[in-house]
N, C-alpha and C positions, 0 to 999 in steps of 0.2 A: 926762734920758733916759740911761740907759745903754746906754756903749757898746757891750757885747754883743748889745743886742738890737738895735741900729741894722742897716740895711741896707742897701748903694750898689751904685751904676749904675760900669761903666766909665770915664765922664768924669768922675764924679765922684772915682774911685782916683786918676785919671791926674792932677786940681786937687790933689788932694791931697799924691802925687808929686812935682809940679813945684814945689809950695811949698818943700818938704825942697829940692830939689835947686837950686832957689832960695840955700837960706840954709846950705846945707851944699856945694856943690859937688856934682862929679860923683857918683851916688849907689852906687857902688862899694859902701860901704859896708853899704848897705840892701839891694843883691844877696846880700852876703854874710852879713848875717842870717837871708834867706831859703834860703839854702843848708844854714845851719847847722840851722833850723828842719826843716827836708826831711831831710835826714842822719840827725834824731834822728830820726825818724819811721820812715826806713831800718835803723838800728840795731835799735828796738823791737820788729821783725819777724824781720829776720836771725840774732839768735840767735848766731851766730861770724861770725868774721870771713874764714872762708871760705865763705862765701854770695857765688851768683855774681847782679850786678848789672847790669842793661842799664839804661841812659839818654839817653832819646830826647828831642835837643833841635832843637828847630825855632832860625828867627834872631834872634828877636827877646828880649825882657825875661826871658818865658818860658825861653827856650832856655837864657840866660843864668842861671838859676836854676839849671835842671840840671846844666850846667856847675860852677859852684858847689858843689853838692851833692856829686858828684863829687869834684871838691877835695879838701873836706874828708875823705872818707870814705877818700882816699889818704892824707891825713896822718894819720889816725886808723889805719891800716894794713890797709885792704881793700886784695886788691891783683887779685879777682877783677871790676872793675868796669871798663867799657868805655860811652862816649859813643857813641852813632849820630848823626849827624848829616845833619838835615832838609837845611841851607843855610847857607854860611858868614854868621856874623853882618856889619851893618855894621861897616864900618871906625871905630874912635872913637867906639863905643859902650860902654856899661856891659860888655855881651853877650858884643865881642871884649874887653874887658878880662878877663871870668871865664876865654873860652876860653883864653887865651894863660896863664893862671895854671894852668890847668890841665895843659895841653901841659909846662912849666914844670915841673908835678911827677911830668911822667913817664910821663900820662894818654894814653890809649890812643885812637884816631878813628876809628869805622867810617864808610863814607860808604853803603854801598850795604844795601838788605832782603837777606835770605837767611835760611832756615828754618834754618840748622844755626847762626846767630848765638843763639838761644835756648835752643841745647840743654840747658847747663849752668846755665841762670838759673835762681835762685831769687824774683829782684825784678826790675820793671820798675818806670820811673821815668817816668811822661808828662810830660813839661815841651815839647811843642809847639805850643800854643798860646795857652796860659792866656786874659786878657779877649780876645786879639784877634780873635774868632771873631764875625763878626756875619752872617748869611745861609748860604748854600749852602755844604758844602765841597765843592771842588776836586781834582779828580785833582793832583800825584800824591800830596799830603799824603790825601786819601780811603784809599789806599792804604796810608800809614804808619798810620794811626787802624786800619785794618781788620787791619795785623799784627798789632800788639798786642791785640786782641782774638782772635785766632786762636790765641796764644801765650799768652793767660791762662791756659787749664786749668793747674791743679797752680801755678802760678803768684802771688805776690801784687801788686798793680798800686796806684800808689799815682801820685795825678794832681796837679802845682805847681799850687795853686790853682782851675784850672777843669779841669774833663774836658777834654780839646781834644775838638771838635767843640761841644762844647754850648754855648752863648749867656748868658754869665754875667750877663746882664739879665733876661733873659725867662726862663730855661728853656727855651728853644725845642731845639729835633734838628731841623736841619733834611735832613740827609743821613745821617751817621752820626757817632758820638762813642765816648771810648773809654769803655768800663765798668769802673770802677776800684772796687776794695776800699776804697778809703779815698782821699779829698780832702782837702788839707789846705789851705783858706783862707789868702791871707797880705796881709797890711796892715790888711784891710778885710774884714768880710762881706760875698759877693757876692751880689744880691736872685735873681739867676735859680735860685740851685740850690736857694733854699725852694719853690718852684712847679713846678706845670707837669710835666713828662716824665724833669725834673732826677733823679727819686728812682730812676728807670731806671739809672740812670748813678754818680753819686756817692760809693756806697759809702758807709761810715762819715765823718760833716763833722769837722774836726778844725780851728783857727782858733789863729794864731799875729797877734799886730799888728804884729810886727817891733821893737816898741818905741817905735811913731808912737802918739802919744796925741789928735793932733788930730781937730779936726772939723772938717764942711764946715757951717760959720757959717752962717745962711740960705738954706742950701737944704734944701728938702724932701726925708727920708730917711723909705723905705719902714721899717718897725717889726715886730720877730717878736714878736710873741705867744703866749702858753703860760698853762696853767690857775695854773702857777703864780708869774705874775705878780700882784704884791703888789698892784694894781687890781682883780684878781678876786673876793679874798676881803674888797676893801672895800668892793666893791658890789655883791656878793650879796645878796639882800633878805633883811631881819631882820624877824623877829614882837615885837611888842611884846606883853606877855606877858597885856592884855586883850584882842588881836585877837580880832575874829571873821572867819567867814567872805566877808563882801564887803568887808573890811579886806586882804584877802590877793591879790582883785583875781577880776575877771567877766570870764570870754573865751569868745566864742565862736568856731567852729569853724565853716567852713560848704562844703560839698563832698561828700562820699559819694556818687555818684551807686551805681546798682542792682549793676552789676557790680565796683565798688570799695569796697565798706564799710570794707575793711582800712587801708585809708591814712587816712583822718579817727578811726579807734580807735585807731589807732599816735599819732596827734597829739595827739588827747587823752588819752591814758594818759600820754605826754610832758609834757605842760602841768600835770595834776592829779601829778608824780612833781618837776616844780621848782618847785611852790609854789602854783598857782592854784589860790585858795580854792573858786571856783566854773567850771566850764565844763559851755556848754553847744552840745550839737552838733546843727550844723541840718543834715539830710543826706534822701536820697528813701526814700517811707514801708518802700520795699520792702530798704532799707539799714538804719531805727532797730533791730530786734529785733537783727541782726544783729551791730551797734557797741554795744548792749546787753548785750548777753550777755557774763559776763563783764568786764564795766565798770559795776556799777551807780551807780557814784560820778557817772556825767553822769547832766545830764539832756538832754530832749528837744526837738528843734522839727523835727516832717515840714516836709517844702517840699513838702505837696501844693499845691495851689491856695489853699487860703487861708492856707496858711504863707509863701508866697510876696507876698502879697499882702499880710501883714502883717510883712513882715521888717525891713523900717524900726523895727516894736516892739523886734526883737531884738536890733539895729546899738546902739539908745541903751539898751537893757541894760546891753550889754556896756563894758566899759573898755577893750577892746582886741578883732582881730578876728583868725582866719585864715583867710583867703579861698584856696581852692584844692584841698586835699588829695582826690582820688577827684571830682575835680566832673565830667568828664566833658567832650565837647567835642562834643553835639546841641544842637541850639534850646532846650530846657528851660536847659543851663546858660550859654548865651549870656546870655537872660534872669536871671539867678540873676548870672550879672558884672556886670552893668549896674547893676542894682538894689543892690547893693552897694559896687563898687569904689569910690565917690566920697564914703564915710561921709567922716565927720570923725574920725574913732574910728583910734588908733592902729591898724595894722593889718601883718600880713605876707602878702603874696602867693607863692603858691610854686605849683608842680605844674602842674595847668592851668590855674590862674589866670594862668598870665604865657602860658599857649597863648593865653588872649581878651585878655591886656594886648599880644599882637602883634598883633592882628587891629583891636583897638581902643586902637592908641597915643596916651598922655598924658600929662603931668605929673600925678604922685601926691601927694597931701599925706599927709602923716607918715607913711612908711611904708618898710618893709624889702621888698627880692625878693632872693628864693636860688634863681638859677637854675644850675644844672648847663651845662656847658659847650656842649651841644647847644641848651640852652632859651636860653641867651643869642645864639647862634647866632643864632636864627629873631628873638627880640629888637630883633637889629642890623641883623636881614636880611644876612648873611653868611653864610660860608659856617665848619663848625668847627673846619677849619685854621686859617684865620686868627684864631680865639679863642684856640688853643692857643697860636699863636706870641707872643703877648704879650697873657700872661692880667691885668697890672696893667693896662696902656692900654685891654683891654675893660671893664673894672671903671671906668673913668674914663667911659669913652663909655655908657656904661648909665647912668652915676648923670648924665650930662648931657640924654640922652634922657627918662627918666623921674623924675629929680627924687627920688630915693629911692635910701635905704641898701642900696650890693651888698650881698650877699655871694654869691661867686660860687665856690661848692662844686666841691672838688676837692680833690688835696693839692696840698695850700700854699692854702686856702681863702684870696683872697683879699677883703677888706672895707675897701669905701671910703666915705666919707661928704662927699666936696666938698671937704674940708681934711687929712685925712689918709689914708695906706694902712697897711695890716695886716695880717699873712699868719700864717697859724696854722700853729704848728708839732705839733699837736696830730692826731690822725687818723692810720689807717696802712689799709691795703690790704682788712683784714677787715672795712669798712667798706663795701664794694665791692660793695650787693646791694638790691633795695628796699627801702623803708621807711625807709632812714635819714633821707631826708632828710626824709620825714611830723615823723619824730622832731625834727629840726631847727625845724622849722615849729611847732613847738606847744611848745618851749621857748622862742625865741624871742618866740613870741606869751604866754607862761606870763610871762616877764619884763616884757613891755611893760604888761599887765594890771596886773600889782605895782608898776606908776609907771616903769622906767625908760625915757630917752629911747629915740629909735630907734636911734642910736649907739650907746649901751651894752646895748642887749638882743642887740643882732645881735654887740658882741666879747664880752660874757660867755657869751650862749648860744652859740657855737662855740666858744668853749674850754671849755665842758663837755661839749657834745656830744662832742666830739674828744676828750677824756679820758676817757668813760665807753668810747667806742669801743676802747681803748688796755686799759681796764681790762679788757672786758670780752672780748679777745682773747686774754688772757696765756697760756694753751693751746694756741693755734695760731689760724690766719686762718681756714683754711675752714670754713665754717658757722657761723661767727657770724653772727646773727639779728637785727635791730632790739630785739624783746623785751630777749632778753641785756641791752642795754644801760639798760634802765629800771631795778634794781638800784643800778649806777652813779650814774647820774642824782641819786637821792635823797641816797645819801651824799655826793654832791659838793656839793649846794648846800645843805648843813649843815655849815658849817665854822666 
């Protein structure tokens, strides 16, 4: 696995950490890496070396980077640069080690806020909290977070490692954090700022290792994801060049109720656009003409009354299912869940289908759910704060409830399967509208049909979906369409 794409928790930096500082001594050293690191990154903005610098350090690791930064950036001969200071670090720490080097070379100490300390900044430097941020913040640090954001305009803001405020595991905000132009990672990739609320905040990710090349040996590390990992384009499914069409895989669709025909046509123009030789969409009679039209490539099965009644015929059709899209949430599709959810037949649940997998909770055999943060909510039976706050840990507790592949849509999509987690770096905000996730559901289910397991339909099909979305926005975000993205779609899973 490569390092880049690896992802760590807090204890996990801090195991890692202590090993160096283990076998290297006091790790002075490894501050001053990340100082240097921070510097250049200050430099690359600043332009002359008359650029005036604020750097706000809290007491701890963090603080002591800033401090550092600093430093350097006097010896290198800035000389309009001045420290703020959160709180004297401990005594006989790394932290008081930076600050005393720095005092040392001449470095300047503000202790207290004041509006006129920013007048002449052109950078601010956030170094006040980095990992140690876990829950609520606290007056009076709330306080220092909320200057610098007050003092950004015109401003560039560039944050050691985490935003302070934000939750460098989870993503979570739980009060407020700063909004920085640019985050630069250091040791380690933090997992909180691919997910979640993080993209609020983070600005441009920028990832320095300090020159630590180790690994946390046995423990399980979250994994970023992208279309253009070299797993994508090796199990993409290939046509063998006598395929025919029920070689290329049989999916059905089954949802559309009267007033949503749209979300089951989105799905299956999704599915017939990444490969499904055949689909066909079983939706209400007063929905076929409609998901017709315009798609004559499906075909049909009404769920009147004797469609329904023979839908077990269309379950062993098919090679794979998607159950959900426009189903509706009356008695007709209560019935229409029941009768289907428990095929044997690969399948993905999404939309209302996980509306009646709350109502009628189970272990699913082989199968994917992609609920949005809301749908996972009701799920869990919680509430969808608490989803947001640690979107990896509900993506564990879903896949332990139901027995099936998250993926649990949003940015930082993340996808867990019992053994591993995965978070897609894929997707951006013009995604942000209905139907995408129709389109989600019927690539996926478009994959599974074509043979692959439920693990690999659900990470290749979100890192195409997620890159067709990316492609299909390069003009700007608002009003990007679902359609838009079917264009996309084809060209990606022909590589």
């Amino acid at each position: 696995m490569e390092l880049e794409k690896e992802l760590y928790t807090g204890s996990q930096i801090r195991n890692i950490e202590k090993r160096y500082c283990d076998e290297n001594g006091l790790c002075c050293d490894l501050m001053h890496r990340a100082g240097l690191a921070l510097a250049e990154c200050v430099e690359k903005k600043a332009g002359d070396k008359n650029a005036g610098i604020l750097v706000f350090c809290g007491p701890g690791n963090n603080g002591g980077d800033g401090y550092e930064t600093a430093s350097v950036l006097l010896g290198r001969g800035y000389r309009r640069i001045r420290c703020v200071q959160f709180k004297q670090p401990r005594a006989g720490t790394e932290a008081a080690w930076a600050l005393q080097t720095y005092l040392a070379g001449g470095g300047i100490i503000l202790t207290q806020l004041s509006d006129d300390i920013a007048d002449d900044c052109d950078i601010l430097v956030d170094a006040l909290l980095g990992i140690g941020t876990s829950g609520e913040i606290r007056q009076p640090m709330l306080d220092w977070i909320g200057f610098i954001n007050r003092h950004s305009h015109g401003r560039f803001v560039i944050s050691a490692d985490v935003p302070s405020g934000l939750d460098g595991d989870t993503g979570a905000c739980f009060s407020d954090a700063v909004r920085s132009d640019l985050t630069l990672m250091l040791l380690r990739r933090k997992a909180g700022l691919y997910t979640g609320v993080a993209c609020d905040y983070i600005g441009r990710l920028e990832f320095n290792d300090l020159g630590v090349k180790e690994r946390c040996s046995g423990e399980s590390l979250i994994r970023c994801l992208s279309y253009d990992d070299p797993s994508v384009a090796e199990e993409l499914p290939r046509r063998r060049a006598s395929s025919n069409k029920n070689d290329s895989g049989r999916l059905a669709l089954i949802g559309g109720a009267p007033s949503m025909p749209g979300a089951l046509k989105m799905s299956a123009m999704a599915a017939l656009r990444s490969g499904a030789g055949l689909v066909r969409v079983a939706a209400s009679p007063e929905s076929i003409p409609l998901i017709f039209a315009g798609t004559p490539e499906v075909m049909l099965w009404p769920l009147d009354d004797a469609g329904l009644a023979d839908v077990q015929k269309l379950l062993q059709w098919a090679h794979a299912v998607v159950l959900g899209p426009g189903l509706g949430r009356d008695e007709r599709a209560a019935r229409i869940f029941e009768a289907c959810i428990d095929t044997d037949r690969p399948k993905v649940v999404d939309a209302d289908g996980l509306y009646w997998l709350s109502k009628n909770c189970r272990k699913l055999i082989n199968a994917v759910i992609t609920p949005h943060e809301m749908e996972a909510a009701r799920l869990l039976q919680t509430d969808i704060e608490s989803v947001r706050q640690n979107r990896y840990n509900t993506a564990v507790r879903l896949y332990e409830r139901f027995g099936a592949v998250v993926v649990l849509k949003g940015y930082g999509t993340v996808i867990y399967d019992g053994e591993s987690t995965l978070v897609s770096a894929e997707g951006n905000a013009a995604m942000a509208v209905g139907g995408m996730g129709d389109l989600l559901a019927g690539i996926i289910g478009s994959f599974l049909a074509q043979g692959m397991n439920c693990s690999q339909a659900a990470r290749i099909g979100v890192s195409v979906h997620g890159r067709a979305g990316v492609q299909a926005s390069a003009d700007g975000f608002i009003g990007t369409l679902p359609t838009d993205l079917l264009p996309g779609i084809r060209q990606l899973v022909n590589v």
